[in-house]
TORVO-479217 format. One record per residue (C-alpha): chain; residue in three letters; x, y negated, z. Coordinates in steps of 0.001 Angstrom, whole numbers, always signed. Layout:
TORVO-479217
<atom><kette>A</kette><rest>ALA</rest><X>X</X><Y>Y</Y><Z>Z</Z></atom>
...
This chain:
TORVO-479217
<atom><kette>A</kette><rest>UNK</rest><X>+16673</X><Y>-359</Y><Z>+3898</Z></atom>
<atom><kette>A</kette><rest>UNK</rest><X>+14213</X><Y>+1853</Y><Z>+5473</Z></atom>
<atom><kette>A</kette><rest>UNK</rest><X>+14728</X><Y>+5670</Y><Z>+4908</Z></atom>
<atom><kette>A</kette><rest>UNK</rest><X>+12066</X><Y>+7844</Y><Z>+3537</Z></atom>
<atom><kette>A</kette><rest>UNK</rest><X>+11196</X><Y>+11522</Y><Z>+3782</Z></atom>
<atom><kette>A</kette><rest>UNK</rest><X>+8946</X><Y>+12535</Y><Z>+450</Z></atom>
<atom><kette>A</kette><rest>UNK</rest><X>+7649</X><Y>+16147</Y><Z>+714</Z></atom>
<atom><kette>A</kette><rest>UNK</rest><X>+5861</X><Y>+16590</Y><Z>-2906</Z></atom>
<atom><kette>A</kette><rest>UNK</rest><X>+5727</X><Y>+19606</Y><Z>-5115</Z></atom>
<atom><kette>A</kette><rest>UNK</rest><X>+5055</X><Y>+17691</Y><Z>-8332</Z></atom>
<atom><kette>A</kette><rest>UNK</rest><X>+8248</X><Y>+17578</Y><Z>-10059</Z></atom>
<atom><kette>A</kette><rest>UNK</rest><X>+7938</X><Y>+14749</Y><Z>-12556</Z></atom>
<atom><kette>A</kette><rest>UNK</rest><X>+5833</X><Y>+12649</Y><Z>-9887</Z></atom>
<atom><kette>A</kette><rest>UNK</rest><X>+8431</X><Y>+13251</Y><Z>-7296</Z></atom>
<atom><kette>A</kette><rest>UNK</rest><X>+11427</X><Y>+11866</Y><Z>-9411</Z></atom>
<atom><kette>A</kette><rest>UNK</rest><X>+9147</X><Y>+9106</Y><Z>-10356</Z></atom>
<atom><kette>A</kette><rest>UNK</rest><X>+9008</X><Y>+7806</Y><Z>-6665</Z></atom>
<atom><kette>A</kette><rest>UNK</rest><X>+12335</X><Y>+8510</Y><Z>-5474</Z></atom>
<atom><kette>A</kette><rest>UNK</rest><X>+13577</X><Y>+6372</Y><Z>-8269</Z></atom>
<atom><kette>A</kette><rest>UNK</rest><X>+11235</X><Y>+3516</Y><Z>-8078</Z></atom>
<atom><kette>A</kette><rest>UNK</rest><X>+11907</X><Y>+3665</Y><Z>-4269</Z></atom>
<atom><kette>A</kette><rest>UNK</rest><X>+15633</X><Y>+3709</Y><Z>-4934</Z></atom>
<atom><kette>A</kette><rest>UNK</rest><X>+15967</X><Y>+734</Y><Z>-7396</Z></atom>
<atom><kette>A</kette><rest>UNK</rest><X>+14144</X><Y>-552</Y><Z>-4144</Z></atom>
<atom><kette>A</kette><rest>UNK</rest><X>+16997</X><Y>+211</Y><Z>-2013</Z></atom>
<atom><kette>A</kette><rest>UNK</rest><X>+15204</X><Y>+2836</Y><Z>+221</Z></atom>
<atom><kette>A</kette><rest>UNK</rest><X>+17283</X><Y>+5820</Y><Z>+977</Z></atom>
<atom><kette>A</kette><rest>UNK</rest><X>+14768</X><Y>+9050</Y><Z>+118</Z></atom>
<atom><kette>A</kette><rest>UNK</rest><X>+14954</X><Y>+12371</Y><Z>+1074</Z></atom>
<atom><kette>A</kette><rest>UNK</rest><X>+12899</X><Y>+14727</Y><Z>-358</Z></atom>
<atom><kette>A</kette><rest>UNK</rest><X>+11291</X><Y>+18257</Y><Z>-231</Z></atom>
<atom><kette>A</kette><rest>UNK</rest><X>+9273</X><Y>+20232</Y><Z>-2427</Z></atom>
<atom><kette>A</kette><rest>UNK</rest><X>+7260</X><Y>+22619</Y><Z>-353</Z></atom>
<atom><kette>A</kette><rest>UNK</rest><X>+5863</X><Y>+22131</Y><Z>+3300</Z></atom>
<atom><kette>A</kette><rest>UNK</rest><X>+8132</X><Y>+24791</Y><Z>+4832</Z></atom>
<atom><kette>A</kette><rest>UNK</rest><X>+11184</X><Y>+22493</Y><Z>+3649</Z></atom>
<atom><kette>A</kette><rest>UNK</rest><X>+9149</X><Y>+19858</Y><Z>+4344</Z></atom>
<atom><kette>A</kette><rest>UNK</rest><X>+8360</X><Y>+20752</Y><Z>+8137</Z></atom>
<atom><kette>A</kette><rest>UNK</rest><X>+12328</X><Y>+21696</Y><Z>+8389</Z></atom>
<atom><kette>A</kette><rest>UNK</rest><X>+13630</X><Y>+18269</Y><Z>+6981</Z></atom>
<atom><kette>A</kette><rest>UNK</rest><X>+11432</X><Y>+16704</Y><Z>+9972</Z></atom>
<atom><kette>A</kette><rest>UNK</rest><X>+12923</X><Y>+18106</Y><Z>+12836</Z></atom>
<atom><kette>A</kette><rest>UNK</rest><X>+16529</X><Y>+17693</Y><Z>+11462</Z></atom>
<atom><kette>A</kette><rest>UNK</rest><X>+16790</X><Y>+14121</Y><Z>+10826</Z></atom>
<atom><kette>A</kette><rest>UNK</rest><X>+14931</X><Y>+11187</Y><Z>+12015</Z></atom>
<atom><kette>A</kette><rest>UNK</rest><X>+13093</X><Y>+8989</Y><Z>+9187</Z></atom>
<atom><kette>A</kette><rest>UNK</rest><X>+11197</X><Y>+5338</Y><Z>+9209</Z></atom>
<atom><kette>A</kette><rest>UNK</rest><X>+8461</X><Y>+6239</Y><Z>+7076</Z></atom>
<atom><kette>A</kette><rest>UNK</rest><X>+6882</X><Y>+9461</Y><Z>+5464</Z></atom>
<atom><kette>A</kette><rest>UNK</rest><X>+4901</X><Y>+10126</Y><Z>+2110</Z></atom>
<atom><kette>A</kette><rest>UNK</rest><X>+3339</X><Y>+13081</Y><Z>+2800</Z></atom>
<atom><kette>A</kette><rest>UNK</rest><X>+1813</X><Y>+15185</Y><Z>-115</Z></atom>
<atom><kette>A</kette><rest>UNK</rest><X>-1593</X><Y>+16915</Y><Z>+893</Z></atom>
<atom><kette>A</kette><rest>UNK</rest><X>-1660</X><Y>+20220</Y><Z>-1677</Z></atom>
<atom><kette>A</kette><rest>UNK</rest><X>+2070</X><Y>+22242</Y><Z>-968</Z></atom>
<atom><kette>A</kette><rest>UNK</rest><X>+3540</X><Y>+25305</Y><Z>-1388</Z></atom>
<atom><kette>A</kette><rest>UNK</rest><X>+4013</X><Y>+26944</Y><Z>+2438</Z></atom>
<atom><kette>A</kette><rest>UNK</rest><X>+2604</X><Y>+24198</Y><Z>+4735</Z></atom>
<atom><kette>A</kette><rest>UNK</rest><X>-209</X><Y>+22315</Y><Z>+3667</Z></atom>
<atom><kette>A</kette><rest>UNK</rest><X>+386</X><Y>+18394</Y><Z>+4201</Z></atom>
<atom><kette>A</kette><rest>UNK</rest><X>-1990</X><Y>+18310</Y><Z>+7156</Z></atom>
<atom><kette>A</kette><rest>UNK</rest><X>-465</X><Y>+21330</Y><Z>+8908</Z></atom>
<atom><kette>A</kette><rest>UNK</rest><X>+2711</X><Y>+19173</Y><Z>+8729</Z></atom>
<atom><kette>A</kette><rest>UNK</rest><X>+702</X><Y>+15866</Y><Z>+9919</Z></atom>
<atom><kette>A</kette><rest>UNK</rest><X>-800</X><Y>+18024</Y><Z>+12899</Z></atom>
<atom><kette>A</kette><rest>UNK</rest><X>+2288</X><Y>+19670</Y><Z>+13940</Z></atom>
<atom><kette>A</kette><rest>UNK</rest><X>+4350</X><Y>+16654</Y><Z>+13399</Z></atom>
<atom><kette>A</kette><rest>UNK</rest><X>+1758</X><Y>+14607</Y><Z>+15468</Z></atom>
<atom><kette>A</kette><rest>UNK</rest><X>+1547</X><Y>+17206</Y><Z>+18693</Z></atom>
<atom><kette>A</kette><rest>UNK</rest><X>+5385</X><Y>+16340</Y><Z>+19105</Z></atom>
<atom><kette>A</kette><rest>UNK</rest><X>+4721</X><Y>+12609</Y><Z>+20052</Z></atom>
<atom><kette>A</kette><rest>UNK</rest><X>+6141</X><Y>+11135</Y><Z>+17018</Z></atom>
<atom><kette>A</kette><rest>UNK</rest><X>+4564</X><Y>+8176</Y><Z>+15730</Z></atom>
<atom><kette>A</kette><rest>UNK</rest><X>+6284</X><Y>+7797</Y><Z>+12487</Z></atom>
<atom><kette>A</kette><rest>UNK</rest><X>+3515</X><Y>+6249</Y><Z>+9937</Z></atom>
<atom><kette>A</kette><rest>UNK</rest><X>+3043</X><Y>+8538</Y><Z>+7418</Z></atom>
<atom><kette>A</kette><rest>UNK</rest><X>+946</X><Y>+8388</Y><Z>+3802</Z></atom>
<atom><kette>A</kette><rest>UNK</rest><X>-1198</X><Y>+11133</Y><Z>+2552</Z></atom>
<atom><kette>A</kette><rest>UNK</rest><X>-897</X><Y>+11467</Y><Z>-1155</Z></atom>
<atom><kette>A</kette><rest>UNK</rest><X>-3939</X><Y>+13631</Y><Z>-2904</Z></atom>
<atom><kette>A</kette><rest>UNK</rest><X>-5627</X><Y>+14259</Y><Z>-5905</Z></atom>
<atom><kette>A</kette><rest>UNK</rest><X>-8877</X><Y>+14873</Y><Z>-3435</Z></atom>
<atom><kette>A</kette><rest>UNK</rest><X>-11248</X><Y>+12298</Y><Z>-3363</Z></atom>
<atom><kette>A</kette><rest>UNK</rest><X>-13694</X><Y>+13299</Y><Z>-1218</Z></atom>
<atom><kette>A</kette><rest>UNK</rest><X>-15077</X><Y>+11155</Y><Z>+2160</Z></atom>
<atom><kette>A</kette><rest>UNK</rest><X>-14666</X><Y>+14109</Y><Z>+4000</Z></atom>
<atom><kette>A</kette><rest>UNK</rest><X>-10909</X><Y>+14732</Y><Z>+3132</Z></atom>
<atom><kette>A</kette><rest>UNK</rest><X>-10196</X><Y>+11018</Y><Z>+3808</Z></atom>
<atom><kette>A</kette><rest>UNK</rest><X>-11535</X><Y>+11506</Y><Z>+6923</Z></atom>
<atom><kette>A</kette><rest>UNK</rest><X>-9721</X><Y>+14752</Y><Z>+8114</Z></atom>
<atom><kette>A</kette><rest>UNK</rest><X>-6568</X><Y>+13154</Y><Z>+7259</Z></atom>
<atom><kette>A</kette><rest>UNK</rest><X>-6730</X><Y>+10203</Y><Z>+9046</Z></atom>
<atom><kette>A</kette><rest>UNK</rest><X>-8072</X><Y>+11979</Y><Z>+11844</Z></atom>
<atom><kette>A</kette><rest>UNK</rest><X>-4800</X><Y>+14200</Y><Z>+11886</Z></atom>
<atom><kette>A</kette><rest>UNK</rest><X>-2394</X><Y>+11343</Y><Z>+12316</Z></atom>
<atom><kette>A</kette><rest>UNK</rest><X>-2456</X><Y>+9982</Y><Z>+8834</Z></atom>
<atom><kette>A</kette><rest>UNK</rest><X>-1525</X><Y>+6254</Y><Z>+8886</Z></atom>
<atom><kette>A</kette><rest>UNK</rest><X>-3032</X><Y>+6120</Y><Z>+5195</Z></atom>
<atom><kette>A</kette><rest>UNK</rest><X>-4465</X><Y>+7558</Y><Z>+2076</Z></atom>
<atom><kette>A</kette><rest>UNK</rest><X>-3546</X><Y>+7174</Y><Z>-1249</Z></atom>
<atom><kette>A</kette><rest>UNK</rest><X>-5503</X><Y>+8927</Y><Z>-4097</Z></atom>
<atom><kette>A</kette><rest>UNK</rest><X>-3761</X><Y>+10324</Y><Z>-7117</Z></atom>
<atom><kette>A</kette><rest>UNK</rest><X>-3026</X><Y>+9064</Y><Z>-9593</Z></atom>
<atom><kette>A</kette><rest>UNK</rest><X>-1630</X><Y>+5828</Y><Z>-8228</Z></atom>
<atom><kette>A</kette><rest>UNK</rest><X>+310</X><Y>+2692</Y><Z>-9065</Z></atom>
<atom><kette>A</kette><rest>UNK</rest><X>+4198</X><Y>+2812</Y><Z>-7717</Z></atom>
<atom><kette>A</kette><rest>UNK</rest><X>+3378</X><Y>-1353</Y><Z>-7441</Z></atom>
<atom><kette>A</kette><rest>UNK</rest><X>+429</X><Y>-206</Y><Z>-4753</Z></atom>
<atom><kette>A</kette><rest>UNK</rest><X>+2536</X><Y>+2975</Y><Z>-2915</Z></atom>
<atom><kette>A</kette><rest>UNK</rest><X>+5023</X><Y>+467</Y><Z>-2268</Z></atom>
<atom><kette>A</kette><rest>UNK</rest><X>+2928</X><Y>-2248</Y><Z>-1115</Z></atom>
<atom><kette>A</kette><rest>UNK</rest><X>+1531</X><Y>+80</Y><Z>+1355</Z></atom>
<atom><kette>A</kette><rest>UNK</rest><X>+4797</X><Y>+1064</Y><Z>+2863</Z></atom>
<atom><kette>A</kette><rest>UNK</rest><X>+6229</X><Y>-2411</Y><Z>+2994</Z></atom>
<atom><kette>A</kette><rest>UNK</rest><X>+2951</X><Y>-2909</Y><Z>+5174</Z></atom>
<atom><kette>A</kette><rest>UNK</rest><X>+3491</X><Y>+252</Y><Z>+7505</Z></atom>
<atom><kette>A</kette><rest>UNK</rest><X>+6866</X><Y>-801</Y><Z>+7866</Z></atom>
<atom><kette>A</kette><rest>UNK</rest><X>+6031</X><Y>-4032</Y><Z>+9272</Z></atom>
<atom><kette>A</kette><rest>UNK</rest><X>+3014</X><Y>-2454</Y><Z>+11325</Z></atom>
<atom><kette>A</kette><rest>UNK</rest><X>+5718</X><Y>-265</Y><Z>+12530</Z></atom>
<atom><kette>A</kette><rest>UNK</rest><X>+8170</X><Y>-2689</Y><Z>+13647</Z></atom>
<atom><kette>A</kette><rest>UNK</rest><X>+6263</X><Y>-5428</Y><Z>+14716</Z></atom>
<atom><kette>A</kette><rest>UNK</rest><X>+7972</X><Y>-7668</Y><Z>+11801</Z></atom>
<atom><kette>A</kette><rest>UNK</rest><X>+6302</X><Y>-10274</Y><Z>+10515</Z></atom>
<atom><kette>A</kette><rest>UNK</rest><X>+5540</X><Y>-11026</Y><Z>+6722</Z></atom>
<atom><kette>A</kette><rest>UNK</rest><X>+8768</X><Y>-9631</Y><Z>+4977</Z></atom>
<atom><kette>A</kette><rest>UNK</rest><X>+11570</X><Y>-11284</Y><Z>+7071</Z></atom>
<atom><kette>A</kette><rest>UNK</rest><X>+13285</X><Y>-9480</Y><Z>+10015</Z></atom>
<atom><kette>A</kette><rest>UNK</rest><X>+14577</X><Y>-12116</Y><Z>+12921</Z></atom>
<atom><kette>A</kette><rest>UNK</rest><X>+16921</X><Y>-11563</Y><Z>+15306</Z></atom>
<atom><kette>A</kette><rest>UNK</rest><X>+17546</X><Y>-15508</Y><Z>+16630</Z></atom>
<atom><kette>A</kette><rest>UNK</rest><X>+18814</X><Y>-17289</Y><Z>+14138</Z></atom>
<atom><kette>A</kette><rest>UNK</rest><X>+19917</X><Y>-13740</Y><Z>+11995</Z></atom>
<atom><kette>A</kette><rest>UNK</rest><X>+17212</X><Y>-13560</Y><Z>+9366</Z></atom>
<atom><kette>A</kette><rest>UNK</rest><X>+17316</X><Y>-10484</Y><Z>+6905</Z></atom>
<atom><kette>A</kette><rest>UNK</rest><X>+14900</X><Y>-10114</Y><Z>+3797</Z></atom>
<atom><kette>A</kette><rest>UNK</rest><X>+14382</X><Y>-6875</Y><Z>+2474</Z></atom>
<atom><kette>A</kette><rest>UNK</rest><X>+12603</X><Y>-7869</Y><Z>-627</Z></atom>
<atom><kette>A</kette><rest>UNK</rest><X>+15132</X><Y>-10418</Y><Z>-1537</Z></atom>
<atom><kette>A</kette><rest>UNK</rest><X>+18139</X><Y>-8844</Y><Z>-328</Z></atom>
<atom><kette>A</kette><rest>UNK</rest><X>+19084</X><Y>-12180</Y><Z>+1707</Z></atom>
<atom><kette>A</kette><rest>UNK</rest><X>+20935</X><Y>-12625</Y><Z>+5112</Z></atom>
<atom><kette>A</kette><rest>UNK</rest><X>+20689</X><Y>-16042</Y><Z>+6640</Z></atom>
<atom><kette>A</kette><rest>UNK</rest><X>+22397</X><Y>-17258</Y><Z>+9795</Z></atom>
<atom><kette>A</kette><rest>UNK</rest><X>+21506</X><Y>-20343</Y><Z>+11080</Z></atom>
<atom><kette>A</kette><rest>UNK</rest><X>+20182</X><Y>-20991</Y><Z>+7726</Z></atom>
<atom><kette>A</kette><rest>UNK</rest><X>+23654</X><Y>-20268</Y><Z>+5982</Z></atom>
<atom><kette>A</kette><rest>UNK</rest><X>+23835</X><Y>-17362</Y><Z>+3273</Z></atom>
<atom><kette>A</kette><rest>UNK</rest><X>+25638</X><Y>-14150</Y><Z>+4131</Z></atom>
<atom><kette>A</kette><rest>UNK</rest><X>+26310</X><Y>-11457</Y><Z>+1960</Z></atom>
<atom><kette>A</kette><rest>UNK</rest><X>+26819</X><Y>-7476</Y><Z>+2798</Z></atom>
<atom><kette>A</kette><rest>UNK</rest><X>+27224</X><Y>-4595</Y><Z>+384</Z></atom>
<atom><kette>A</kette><rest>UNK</rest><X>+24669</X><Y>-2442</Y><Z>-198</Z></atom>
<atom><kette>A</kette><rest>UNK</rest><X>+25361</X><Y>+232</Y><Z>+2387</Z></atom>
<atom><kette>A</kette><rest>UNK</rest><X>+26350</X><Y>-2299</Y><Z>+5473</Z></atom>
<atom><kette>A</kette><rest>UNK</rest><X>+23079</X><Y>-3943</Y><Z>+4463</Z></atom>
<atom><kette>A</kette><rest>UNK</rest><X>+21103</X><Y>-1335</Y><Z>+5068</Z></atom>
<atom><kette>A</kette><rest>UNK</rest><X>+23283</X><Y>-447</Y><Z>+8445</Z></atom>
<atom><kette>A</kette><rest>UNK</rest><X>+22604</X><Y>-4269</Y><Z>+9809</Z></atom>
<atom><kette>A</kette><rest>UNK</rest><X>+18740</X><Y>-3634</Y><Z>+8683</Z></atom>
<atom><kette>A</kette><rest>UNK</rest><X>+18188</X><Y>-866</Y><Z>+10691</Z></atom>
<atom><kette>A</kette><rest>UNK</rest><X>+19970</X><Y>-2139</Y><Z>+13515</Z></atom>
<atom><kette>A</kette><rest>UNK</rest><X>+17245</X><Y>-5425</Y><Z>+13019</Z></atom>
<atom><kette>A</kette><rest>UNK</rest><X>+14652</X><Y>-3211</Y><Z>+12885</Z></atom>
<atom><kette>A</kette><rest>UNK</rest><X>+15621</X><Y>-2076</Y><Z>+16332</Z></atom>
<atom><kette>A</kette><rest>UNK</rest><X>+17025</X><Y>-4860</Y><Z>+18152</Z></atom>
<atom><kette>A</kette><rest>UNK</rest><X>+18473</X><Y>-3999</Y><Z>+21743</Z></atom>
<atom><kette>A</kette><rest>UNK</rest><X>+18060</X><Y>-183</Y><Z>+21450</Z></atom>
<atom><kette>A</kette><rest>UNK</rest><X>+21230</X><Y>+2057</Y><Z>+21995</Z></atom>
<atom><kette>A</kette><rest>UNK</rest><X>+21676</X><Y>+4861</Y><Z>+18868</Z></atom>
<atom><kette>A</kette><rest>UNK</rest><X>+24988</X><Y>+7538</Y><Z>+18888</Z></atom>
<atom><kette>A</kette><rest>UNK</rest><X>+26622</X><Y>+7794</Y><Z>+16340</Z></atom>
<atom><kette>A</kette><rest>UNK</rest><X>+25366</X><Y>+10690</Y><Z>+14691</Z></atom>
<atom><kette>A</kette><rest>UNK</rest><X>+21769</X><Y>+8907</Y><Z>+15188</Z></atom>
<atom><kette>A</kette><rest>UNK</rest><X>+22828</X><Y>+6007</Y><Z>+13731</Z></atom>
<atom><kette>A</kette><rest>UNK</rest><X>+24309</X><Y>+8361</Y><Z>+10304</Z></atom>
<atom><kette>A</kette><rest>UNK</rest><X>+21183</X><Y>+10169</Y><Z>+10308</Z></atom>
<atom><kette>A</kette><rest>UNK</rest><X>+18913</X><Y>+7180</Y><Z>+10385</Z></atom>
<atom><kette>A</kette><rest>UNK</rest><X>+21391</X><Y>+4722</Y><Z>+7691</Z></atom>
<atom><kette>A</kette><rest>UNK</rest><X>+22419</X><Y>+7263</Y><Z>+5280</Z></atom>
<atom><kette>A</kette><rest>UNK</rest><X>+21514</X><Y>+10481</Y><Z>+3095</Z></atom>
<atom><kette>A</kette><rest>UNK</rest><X>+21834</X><Y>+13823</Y><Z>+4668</Z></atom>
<atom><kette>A</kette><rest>UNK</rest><X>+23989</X><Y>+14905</Y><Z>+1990</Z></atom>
<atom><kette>A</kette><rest>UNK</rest><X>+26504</X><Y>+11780</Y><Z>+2019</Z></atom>
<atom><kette>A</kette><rest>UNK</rest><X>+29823</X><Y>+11673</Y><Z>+2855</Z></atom>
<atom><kette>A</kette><rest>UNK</rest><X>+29765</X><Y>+9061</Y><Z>+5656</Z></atom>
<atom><kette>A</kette><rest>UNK</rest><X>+31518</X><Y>+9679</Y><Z>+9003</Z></atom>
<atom><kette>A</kette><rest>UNK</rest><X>+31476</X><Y>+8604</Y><Z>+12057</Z></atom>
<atom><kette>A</kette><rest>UNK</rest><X>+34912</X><Y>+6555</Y><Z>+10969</Z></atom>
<atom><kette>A</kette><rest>UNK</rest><X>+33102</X><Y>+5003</Y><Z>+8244</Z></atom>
<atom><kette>A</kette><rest>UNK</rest><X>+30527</X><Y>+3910</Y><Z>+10309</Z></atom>
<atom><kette>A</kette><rest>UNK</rest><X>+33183</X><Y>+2253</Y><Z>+12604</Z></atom>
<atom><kette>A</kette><rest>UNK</rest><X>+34690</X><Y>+286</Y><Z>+9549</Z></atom>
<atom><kette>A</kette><rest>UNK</rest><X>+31036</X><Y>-477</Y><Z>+8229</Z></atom>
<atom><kette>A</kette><rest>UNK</rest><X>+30368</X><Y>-2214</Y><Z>+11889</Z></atom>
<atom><kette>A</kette><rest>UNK</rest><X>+33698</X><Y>-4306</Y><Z>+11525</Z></atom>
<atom><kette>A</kette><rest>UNK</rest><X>+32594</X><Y>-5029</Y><Z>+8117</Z></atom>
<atom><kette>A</kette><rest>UNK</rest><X>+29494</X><Y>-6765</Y><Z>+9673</Z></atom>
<atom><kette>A</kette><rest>UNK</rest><X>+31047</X><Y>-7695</Y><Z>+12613</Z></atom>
<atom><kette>A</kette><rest>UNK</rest><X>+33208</X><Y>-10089</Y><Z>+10291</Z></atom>
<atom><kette>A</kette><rest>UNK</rest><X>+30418</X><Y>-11586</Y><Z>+8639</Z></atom>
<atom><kette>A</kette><rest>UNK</rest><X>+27509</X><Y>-12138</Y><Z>+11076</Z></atom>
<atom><kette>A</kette><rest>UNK</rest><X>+30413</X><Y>-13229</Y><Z>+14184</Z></atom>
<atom><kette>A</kette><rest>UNK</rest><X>+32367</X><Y>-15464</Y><Z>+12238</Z></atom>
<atom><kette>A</kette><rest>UNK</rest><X>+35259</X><Y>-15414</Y><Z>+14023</Z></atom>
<atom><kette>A</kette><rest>UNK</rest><X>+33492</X><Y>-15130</Y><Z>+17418</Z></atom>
<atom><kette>A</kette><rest>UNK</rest><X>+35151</X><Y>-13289</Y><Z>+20394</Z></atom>
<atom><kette>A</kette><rest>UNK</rest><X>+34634</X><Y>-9940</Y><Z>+19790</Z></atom>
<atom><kette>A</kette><rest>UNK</rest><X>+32712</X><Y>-9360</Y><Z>+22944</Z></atom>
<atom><kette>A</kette><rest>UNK</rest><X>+30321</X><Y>-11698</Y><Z>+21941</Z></atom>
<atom><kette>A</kette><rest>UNK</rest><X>+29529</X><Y>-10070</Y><Z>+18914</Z></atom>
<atom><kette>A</kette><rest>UNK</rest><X>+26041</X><Y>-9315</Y><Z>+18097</Z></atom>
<atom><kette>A</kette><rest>UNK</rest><X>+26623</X><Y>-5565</Y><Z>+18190</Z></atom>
<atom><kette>A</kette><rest>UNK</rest><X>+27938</X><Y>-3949</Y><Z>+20750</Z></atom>
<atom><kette>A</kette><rest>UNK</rest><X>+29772</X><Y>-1148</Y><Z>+22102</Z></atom>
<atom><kette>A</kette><rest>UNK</rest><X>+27865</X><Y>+903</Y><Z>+24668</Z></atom>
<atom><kette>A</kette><rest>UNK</rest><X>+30630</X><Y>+3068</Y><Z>+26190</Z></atom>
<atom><kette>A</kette><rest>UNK</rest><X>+30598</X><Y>+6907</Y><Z>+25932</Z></atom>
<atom><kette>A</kette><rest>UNK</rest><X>+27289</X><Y>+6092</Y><Z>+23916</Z></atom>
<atom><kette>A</kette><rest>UNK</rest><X>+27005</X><Y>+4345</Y><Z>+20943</Z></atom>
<atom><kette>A</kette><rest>UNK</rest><X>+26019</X><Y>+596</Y><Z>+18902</Z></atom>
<atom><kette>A</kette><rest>UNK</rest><X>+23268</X><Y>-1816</Y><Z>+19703</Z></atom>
<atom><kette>A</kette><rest>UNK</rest><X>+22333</X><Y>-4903</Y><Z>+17915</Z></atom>
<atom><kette>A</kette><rest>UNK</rest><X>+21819</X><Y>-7516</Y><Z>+21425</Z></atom>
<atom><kette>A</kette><rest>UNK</rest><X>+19234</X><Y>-10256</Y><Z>+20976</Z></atom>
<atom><kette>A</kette><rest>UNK</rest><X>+19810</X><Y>-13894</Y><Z>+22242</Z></atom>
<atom><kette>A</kette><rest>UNK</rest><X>+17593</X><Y>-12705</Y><Z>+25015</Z></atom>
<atom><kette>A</kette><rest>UNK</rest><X>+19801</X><Y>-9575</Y><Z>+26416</Z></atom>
């Protein structure tokens, strides 16, 4: 599932989300001032951002701006208690992807990053294709030529992301950063057994150099489409 960075400062609200996003599947890191905020942003690399506007340190849109003049397009929600035109307006215009007012329905916050998700990747409705692999989020269902697979939880969420970017190269330690927790115990062996894990399931049995993930020498994994 996708991994989330949640900078709040809101205690009870903040352990409301990451839980609701968890039962969810997301993986969600989280800060509660901007400073720690800011810091968590150029250490690891995340899918999606919910971005608090009111913070100790930074202010959400001094993160948003800053974040923004590096070239980074990650979509990112503004959550605020302001209601205002006029603060709609300067967030958006500071790289917000979207708004969302306190207080707000977890049903609605999550809608809206299912849909950045999807704007994000260019997926369509809630299904992620890679030819005949088909992976469903929502449902927690892997198809192969219409044939059910199943994955635990954590090399699910390694054979999402590698879905989500079909035919891109990632290290290792990218790969880690982008899959898991940045206070897990994975390493860089258990992401070797996690891809042989997959490996078995999605190849079935297949010559190993045909297998839909690949070694790049002295590099790292990519996840080859029927085109490449």
């Amino acid at each position: 599932m996708a991994k989330v960075l949640l900078v709040e400062d809101d205690r009870d609200l903040s352990t409301t989300v990451i839980d609701a996003l968890r039962d969810d599947r997301y993986i969600v890191e989280s800060a509660e001032n901007g400073n720690d905020g800011a810091n968590l942003l150029k250490l690891e690399e995340f899918d999606i951002i919910i971005l608090d506007w009111d913070l100790p340190g930074k202010s959400g849109v001094e993160i948003l701006k800053e974040f923004r003049a590096t070239g980074k397009t990650t979509p990112i929600i503004m959550l605020t208690g302001r209601t205002h035109i006029n603060n709609k307006e300067e967030g958006m215009e500071s790289g917000a992807d979207d708004y969302l007012t306190k207080p707000f329905d977890m049903r609605e916050l999550k809608a809206r990053l299912r849909a950045l998700l999807r704007r994000a990747t260019g997926v369509a409705g809630n299904q992620i294709c890679v030819g005949d692999l088909v992976l469903d989020p929502g449902k927690y269902r892997i198809t192969k030529g219409g044939n059910d697979l199943h994955l635990a939880p954590k090399d699910f969420a390694l054979l999402e992301f590698f879905m989500r970017n079909p035919d891109q190269v990632f290290s290792v330690p990218t790969i880690m950063s982008r899959v898991w927790s940045y206070d897990s115990d994975a390493s860089s062996e258990g992401l070797r057994t996690a891809i042989r894990r997959i490996r078995k399931v999605i190849d079935k049995g297949e010559d190993p150099s045909d297998s839909m993930i690949e070694n790049v020498a002295r590099i790292g994994y990519r996840l080859k489409s029927p085109k490449s």
